[in-house]
C-alpha positions as CSV (number, residue, x, y, z in Angstrom):
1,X,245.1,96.7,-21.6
2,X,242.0,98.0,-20.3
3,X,241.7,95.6,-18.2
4,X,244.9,95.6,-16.5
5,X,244.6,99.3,-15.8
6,X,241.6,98.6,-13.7
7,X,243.1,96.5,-11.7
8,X,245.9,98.6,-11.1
9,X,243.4,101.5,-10.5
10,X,243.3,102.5,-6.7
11,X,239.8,103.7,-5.5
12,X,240.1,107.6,-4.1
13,X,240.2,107.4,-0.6
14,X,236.8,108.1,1.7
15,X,236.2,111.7,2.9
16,X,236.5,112.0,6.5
17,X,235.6,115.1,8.4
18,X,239.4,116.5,9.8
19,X,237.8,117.2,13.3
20,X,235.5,113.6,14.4
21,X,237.2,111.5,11.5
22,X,234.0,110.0,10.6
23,X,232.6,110.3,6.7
24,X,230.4,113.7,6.5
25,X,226.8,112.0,6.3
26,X,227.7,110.6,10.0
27,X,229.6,113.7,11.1
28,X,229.6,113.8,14.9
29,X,230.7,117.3,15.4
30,X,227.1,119.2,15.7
31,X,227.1,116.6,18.3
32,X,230.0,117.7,20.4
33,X,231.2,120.7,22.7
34,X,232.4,123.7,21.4
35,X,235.3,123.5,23.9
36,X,236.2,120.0,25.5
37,X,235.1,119.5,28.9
38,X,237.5,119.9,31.4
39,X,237.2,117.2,34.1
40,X,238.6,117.3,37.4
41,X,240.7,113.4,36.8
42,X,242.0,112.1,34.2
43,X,240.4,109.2,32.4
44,X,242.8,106.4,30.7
45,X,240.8,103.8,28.2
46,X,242.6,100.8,27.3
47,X,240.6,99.5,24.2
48,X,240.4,96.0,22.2
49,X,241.7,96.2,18.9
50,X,238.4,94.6,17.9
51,X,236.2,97.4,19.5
52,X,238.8,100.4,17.5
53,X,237.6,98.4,14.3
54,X,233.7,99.1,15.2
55,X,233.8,102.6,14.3
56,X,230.0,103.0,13.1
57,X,229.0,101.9,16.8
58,X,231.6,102.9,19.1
59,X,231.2,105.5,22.1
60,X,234.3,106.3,22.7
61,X,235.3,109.1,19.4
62,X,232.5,111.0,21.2
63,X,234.8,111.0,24.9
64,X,237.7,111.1,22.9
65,X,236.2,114.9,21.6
66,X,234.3,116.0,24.5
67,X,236.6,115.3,27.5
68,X,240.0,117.4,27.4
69,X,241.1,115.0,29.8
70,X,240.5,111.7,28.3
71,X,243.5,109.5,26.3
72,X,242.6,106.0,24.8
73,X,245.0,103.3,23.9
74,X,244.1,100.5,21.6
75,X,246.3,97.4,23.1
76,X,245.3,94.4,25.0
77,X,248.4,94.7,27.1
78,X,249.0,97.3,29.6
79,X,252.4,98.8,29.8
80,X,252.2,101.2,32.6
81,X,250.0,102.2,34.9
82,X,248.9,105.9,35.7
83,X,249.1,108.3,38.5
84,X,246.6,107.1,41.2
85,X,244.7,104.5,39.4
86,X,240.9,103.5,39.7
87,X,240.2,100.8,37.9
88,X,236.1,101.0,36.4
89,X,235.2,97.4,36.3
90,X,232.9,94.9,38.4
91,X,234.5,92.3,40.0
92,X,234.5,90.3,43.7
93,X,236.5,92.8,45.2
94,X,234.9,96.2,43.3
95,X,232.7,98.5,46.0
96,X,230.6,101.0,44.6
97,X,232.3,104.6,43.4
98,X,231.8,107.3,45.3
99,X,232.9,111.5,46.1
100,X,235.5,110.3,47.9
101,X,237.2,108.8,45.2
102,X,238.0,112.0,43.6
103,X,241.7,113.0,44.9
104,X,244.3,115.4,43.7
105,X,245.7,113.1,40.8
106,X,243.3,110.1,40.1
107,X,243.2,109.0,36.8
108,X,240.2,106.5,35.8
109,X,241.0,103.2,33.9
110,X,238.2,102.2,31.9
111,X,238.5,99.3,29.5
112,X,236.7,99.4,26.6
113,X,235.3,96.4,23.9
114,X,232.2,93.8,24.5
115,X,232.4,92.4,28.0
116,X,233.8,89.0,26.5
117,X,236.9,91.2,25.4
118,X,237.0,93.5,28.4
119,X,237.5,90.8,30.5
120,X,240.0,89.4,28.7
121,X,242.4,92.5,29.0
122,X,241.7,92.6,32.7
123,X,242.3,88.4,32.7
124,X,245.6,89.8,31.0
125,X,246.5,92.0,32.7
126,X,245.6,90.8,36.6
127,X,248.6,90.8,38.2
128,X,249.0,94.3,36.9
129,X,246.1,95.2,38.1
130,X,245.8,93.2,41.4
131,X,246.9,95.9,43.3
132,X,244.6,98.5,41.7
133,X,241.5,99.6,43.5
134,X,238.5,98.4,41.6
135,X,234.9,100.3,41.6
136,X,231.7,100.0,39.9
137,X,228.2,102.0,39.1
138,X,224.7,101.3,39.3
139,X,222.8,102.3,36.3
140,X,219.3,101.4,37.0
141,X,218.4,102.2,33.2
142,X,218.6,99.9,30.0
143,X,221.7,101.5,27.6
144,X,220.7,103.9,25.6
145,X,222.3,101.8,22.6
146,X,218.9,99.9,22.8
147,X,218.5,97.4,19.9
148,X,221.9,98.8,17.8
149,X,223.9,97.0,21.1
150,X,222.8,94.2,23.0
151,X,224.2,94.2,26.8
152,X,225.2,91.1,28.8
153,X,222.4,91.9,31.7
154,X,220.8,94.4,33.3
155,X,222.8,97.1,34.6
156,X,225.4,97.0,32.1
157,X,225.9,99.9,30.3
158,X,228.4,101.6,27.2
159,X,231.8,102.7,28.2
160,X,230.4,106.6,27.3
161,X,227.3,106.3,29.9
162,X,229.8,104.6,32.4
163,X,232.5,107.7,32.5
164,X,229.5,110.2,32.5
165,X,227.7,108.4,35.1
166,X,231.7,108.2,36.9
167,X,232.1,112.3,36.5
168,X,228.6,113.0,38.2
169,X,229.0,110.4,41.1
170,X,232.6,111.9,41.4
171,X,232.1,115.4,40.6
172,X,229.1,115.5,42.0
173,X,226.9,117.9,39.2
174,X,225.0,116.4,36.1
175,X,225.9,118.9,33.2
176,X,228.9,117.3,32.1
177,X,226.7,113.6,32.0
178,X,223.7,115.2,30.7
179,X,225.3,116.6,27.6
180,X,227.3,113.2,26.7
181,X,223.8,111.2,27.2
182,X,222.0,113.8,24.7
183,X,225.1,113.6,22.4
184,X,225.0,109.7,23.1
185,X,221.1,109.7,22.0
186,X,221.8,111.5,18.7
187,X,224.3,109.2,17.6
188,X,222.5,106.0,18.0
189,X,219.7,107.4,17.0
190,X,221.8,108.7,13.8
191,X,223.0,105.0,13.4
192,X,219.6,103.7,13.7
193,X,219.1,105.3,10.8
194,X,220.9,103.9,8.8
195,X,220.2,100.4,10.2
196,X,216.5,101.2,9.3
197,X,217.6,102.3,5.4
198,X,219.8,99.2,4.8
199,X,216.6,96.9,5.9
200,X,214.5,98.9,3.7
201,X,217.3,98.4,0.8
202,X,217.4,94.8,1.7
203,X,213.5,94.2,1.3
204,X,213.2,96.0,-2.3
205,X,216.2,93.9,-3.3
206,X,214.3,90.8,-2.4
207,X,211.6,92.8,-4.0
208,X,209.8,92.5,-0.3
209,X,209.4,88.8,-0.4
210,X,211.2,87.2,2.9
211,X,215.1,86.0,2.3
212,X,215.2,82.7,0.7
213,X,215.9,80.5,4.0
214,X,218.9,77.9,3.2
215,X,218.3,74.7,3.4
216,X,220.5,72.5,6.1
217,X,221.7,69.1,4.6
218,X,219.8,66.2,6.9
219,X,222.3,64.7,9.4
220,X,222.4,61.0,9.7
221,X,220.5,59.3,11.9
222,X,222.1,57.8,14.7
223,X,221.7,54.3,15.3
224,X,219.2,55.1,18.7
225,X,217.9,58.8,18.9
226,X,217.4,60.3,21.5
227,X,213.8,60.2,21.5
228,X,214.0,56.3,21.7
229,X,215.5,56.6,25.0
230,X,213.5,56.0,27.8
231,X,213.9,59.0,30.5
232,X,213.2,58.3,34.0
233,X,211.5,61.1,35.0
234,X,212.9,63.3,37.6
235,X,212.5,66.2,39.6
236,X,213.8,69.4,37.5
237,X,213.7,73.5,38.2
238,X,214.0,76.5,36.5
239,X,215.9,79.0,37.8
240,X,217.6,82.4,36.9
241,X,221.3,83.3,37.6
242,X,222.0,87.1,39.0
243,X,225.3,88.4,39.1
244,X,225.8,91.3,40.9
245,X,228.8,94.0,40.0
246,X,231.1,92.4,42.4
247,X,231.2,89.5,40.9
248,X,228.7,87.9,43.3
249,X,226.3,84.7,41.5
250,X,223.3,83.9,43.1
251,X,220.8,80.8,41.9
252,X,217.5,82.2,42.3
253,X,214.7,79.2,41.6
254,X,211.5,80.0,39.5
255,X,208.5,78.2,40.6
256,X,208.0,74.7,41.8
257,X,209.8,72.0,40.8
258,X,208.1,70.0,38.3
259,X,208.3,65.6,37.2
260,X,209.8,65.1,33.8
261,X,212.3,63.5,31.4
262,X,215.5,65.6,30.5
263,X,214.1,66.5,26.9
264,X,210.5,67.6,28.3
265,X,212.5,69.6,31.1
266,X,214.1,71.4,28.1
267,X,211.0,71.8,26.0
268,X,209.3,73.6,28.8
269,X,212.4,75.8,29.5
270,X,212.4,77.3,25.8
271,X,208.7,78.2,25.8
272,X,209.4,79.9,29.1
273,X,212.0,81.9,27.3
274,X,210.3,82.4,24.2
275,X,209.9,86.5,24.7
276,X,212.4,86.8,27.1
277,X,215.7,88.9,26.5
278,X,219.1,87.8,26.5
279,X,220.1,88.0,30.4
280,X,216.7,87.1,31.4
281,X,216.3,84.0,30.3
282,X,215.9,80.8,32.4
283,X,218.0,77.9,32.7
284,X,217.0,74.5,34.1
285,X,218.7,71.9,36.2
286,X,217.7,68.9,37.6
287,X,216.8,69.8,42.0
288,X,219.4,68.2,43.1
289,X,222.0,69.7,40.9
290,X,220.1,73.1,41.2
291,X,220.9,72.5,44.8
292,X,224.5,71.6,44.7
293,X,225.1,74.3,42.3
294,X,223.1,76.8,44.9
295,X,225.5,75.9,47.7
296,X,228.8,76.1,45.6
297,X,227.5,79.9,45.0
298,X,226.7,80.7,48.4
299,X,230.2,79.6,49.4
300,X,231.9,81.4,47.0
301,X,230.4,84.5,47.5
């Protein structure tokens, strides 16, 4: 009987603060405006139902609270499109956003979700969107989500520091970005937090001896592995791909090509990348497909 009952028991339901929505030990309302700002567009953020689900790390409750302006919807599919569209997002036929961009009833589309999602909404949603004008910004800084958020590359930023970097460049003043950058700051430094406390309770649960490591089940040997092949040696390179925010891929090569076999090509690729971040790391191809792939780029762009 006790038992049952339990089971049947529903657990009470989590406090949330009425005004951010967010449990009162990560509140987010001593980190927002008295009185919404009031922009001079309207911003429009269509977000992946994925990225709604990320609460803890999401930028977008703080816009949603500090911009009077600003209405999200969580869809992958865009129904309608509003008044004089802009549509924020890099791409081979996005120029960069300027002054002039602010007219009497623009409204900003902003897509929001990891870049692997965002470009799937605007895959989606192309011929929707063919006919909107497409603009970018150049942030010159790292994101200020740091370690809590990898980004793709350099130059990619969070969907908050994009719309605040939008308003100054459109606007033209830096109050209304300044204040969502500091807010920005306190909240990932709020969730860093947290990050750091759950490490620390992980560490005294293994009673601060390292996680036991799982071991893999040996595959099968094949009948000839690989290091049994003989390699001709061959010219490789190590290069590093750039992409700029139109879309743009260039092949950039990285020192002197260098006399190998495929698997000693690779060996010295990894080293290379050893301390390197995730969008600065090297590839390698053998010179005459570097080449090929080289030209293909040039064309394209």
């Amino acid at each position: 009987m006790l038992h049952s009952s339990i089971l049947n028991m529903q657990a009470a339901p989590r406090a949330l603060c009425e005004r951010c929505e967010r449990p009162p030990n990560v509140c987010l309302c001593s980190f927002l405006p008295a009185t919404p700002f009031d922009t001079r567009f309207d911003i429009y953020c269509i977000q992946h139902p994925h990225e709604a689900k990320r609460k803890a790390i999401s930028s977008i409750p703080l816009l949603r609270h500090s911009l009077a302006k600003f209405k999200l919807e969580i869809t992958t599919q865009i129904s309608t499109l509003p008044s004089l569209p802009l549509l924020l997002f890099p791409g081979p036929q996005a120029r960069e956003l300027t002054a002039k961009d602010l007219i009497p009833g623009r409204t900003l589309l902003v897509i929001d979700g990891t870049w692997k999602e965002a470009k799937k909404i605007v895959h989606m949603n192309a011929s929707l969107l063919a006919q909107v004008p497409r603009v970018f910004i150049s942030c010159e800084k790292e994101s200020i989500y740091g370690t809590l958020r990898k980004e793709p590359m350099r130059g990619c930023v969070s969907t908050l520091e994009a719309v605040a970097e939008a308003i100054s460049v459109m606007e033209e003043q830096c109050a209304t970005q300044e204040y969502l950058l500091h807010a920005f700051h306190q909240m990932v430094h709020q969730q860093q937090q947290y990050v750091v406390l759950g490490q620390e309770q992980t560490r005294l649960h293994y009673d601060n001896l390292p996680k036991p490591i799982k071991k893999k089940e040996p595959i099968e040997e094949a009948s000839q592995s690989r290091s049994e092949v003989v390699q001709v040696p061959r010219e490789y390179v190590m290069y590093r791909m750039e992409t700029s925010m139109q879309g743009q891929q260039e092949y950039i090569q990285v020192d002197h090509p260098f006399l190998c076999g495929y698997d000693e090509a690779i060996n010295i690729c990894k080293q290379r990348n050893k301390k390197r971040s995730r969008g600065e790391r090297y590839g390698v191809l053998s010179y005459e497909k570097f080449i090929q792939k080289q030209s293909a780029a040039a064309i394209d762009n």
